[in-house]
C-alpha positions as CSV (number, residue, x, y, z in Angstrom):
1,X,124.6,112.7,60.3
2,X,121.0,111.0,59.4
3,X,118.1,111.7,61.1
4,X,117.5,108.4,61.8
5,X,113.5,107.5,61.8
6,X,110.8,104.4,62.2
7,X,107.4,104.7,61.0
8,X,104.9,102.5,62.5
9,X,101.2,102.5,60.7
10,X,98.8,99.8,60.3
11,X,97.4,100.8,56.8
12,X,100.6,99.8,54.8
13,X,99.7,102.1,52.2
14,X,100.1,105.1,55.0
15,X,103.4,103.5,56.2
16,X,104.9,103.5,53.0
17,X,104.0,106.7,51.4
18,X,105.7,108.2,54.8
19,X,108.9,106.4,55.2
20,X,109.1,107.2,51.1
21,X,108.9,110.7,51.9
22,X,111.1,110.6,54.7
23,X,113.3,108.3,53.1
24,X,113.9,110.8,50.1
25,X,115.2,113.6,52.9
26,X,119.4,114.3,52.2
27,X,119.7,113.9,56.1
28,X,116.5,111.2,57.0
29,X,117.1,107.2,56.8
30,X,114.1,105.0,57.2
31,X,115.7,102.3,59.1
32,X,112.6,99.9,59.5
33,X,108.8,100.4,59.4
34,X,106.1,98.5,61.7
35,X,102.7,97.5,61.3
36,X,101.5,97.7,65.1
37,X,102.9,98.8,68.5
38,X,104.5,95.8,69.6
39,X,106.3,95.9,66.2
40,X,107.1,99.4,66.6
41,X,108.9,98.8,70.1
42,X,110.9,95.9,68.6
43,X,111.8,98.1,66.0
44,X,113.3,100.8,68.6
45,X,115.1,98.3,70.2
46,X,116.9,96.7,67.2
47,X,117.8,99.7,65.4
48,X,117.6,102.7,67.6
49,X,116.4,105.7,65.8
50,X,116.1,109.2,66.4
51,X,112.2,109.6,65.5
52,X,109.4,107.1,65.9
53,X,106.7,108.0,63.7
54,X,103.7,106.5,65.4
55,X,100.2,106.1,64.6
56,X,97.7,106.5,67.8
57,X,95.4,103.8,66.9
58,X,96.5,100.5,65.9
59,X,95.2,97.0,66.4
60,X,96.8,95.2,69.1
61,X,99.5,97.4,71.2
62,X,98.5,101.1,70.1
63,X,100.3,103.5,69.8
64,X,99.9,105.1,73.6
65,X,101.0,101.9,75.1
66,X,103.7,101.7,72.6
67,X,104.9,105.0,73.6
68,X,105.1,104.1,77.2
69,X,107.5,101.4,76.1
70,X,110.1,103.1,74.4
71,X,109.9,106.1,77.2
72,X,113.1,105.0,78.7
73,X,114.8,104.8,75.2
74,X,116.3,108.4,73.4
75,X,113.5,108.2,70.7
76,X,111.3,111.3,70.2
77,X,107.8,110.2,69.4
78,X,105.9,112.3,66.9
79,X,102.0,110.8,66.8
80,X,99.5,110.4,64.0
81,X,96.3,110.7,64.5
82,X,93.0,111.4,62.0
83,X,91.1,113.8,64.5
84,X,93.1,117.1,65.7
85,X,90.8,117.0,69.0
86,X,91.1,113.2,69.6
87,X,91.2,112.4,73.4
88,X,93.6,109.8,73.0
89,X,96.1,112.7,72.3
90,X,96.6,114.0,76.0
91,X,97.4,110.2,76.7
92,X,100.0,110.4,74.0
93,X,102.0,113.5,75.2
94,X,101.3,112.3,78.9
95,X,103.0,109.2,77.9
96,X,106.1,110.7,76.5
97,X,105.7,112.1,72.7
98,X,106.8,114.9,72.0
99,X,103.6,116.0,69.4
100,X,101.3,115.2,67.1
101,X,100.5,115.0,63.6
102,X,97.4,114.7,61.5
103,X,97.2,111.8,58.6
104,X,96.5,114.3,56.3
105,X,99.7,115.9,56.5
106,X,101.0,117.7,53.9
107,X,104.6,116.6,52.3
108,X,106.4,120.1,53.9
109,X,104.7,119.5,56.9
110,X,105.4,115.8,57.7
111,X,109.3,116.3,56.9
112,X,109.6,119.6,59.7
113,X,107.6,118.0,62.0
114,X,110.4,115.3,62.1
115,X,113.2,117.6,62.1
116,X,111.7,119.5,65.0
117,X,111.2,116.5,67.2
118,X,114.5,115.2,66.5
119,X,116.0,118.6,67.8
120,X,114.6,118.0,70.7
121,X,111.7,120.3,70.5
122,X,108.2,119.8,71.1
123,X,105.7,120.3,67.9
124,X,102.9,121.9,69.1
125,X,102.7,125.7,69.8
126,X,102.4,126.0,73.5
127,X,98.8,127.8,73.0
128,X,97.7,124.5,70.7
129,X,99.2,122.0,73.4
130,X,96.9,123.8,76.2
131,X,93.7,123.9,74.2
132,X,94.6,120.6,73.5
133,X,95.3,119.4,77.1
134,X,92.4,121.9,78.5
135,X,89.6,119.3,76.6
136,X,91.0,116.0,77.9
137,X,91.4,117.3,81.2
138,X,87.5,118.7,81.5
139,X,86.5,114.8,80.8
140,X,88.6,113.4,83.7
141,X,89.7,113.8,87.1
142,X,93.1,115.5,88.1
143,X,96.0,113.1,89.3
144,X,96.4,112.4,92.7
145,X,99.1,115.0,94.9
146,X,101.7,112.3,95.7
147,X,101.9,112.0,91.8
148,X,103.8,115.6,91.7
149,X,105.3,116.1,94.9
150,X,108.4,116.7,92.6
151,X,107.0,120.3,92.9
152,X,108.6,120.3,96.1
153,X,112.1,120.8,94.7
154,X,110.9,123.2,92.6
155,X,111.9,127.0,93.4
156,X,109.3,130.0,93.4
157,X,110.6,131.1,89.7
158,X,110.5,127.7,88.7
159,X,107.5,127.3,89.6
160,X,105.9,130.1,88.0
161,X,107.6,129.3,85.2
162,X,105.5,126.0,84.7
163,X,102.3,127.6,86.0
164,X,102.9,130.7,82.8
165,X,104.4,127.3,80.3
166,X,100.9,125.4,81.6
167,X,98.7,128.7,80.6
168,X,99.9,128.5,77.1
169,X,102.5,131.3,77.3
170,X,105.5,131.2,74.8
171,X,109.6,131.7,76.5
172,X,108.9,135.6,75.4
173,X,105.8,135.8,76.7
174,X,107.0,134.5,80.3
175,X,110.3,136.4,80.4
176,X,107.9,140.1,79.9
177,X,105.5,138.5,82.9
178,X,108.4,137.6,85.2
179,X,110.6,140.3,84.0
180,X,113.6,138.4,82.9
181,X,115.5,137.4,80.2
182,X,114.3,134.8,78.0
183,X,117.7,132.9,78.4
184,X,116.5,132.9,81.9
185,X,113.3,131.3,81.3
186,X,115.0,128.5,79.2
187,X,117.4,127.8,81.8
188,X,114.5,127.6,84.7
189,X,112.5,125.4,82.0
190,X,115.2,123.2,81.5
191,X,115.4,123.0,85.4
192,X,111.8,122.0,85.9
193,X,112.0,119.4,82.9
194,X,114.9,117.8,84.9
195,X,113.6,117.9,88.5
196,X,110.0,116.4,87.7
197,X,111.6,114.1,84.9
198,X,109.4,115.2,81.8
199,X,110.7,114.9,78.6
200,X,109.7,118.2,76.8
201,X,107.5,121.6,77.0
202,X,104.4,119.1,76.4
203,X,104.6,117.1,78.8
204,X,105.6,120.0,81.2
205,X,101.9,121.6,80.3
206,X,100.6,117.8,81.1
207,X,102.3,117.6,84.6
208,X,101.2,121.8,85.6
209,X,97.3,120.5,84.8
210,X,97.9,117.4,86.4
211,X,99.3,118.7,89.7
212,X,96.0,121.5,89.7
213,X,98.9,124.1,89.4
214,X,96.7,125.0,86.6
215,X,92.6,124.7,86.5
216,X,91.6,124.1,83.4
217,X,89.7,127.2,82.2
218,X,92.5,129.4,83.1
219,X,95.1,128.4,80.5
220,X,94.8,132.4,78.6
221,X,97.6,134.9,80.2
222,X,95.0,137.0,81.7
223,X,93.3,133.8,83.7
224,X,90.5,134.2,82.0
């Protein structure tokens, strides 16, 4: 079965050259394209892909807001953006996609990125997503507690489990700190996506920096 995708990008040129690319894949189908966000969540709508394929800044809706549309829909969200450090990022992942690409992508790149997100998999590297998150959370001032008092429901192991996933450890890297199997880290993941409602490993990292489980600074396995 076809990955089935929508690529939204202002700059036609952009748009086309990707859902060409795309397009070409043996098991990708372009089923529309959109110039802005309000276009982009008509799209998802009408023919409901897989993948959106979003650019972070467009005229009109962007593509943050457009994200936050289309959160209650089963479409992954992979991001494009021109700047790897860009602020708007952490708004993106806190609004539901599930990574990030640069314009610049290379052909390889663009076509596993997509795959990946439409397994259900977040993009960036836990490490990446945490430097990431780290320099959009200096800039602004942690959520209010009510906002996560999902972490209530959360057990001790579960909750560590977020704290290690906030610091930028990988599933191996948590199973050797907690001493269990990394089957068992996936299964107490998959618990704490479910409980607090997050989509992915992203926005897990999002919510641990956001409820002050983690201070930013502290992301590295040692705390330091």
């Amino acid at each position: 079965m076809s990955i089935r995708i929508v690529v939204a990008d202002d700059q036609e040129l952009v748009r086309s050259a990707f859902a060409m690319i795309l397009d070409a894949e043996p098991d990708m189908e372009v089923v529309a394209e959109a110039g802005d966000g309000a276009e982009a969540v008509a799209a998802v709508a009408e023919h409901a892909p897989d993948v959106l394929v979003l650019d972070i800044r467009m005229p009109g809706m962007d593509g943050i807001e457009a994200t936050r549309r289309v959160s209650d829909q089963p479409v992954r969200v992979l991001m494009l953006t021109t700047f790897d450090q860009d602020e708007y990022v952490y708004d993106a992942l806190q609004a539901g996609a599930s990574g990030f690409l640069l314009k610049d992508v290379r052909r390889a790149e663009l076509v596993h990125a997509v795959r990946v997100v439409a397994a259900g998999e977040s993009l960036l590297a836990p490490a990446v997503t945490t430097r990431l998150i780290e320099t959009a959370v200096r800039k602004r001032r942690p959520a209010a507690a009510g906002q996560w008092e999902g972490l209530d429901r959360l057990t001790p192991r579960e909750r560590e489990s977020l704290e290690l996933l906030g610091r930028g450890l990988t599933n191996a890297e948590i199973a050797a700190a907690m001493t269990v199997s990394e089957h068992t880290v996936k299964t107490h993941v998959s618990s704490v996506l479910a409980k607090l409602g997050l989509r992915d490993r992203a926005q897990a990292v999002v919510a641990a920096y956001e409820s002050g489980l983690v201070v930013a600074g502290q992301s590295s396995p040692s705390g330091e």
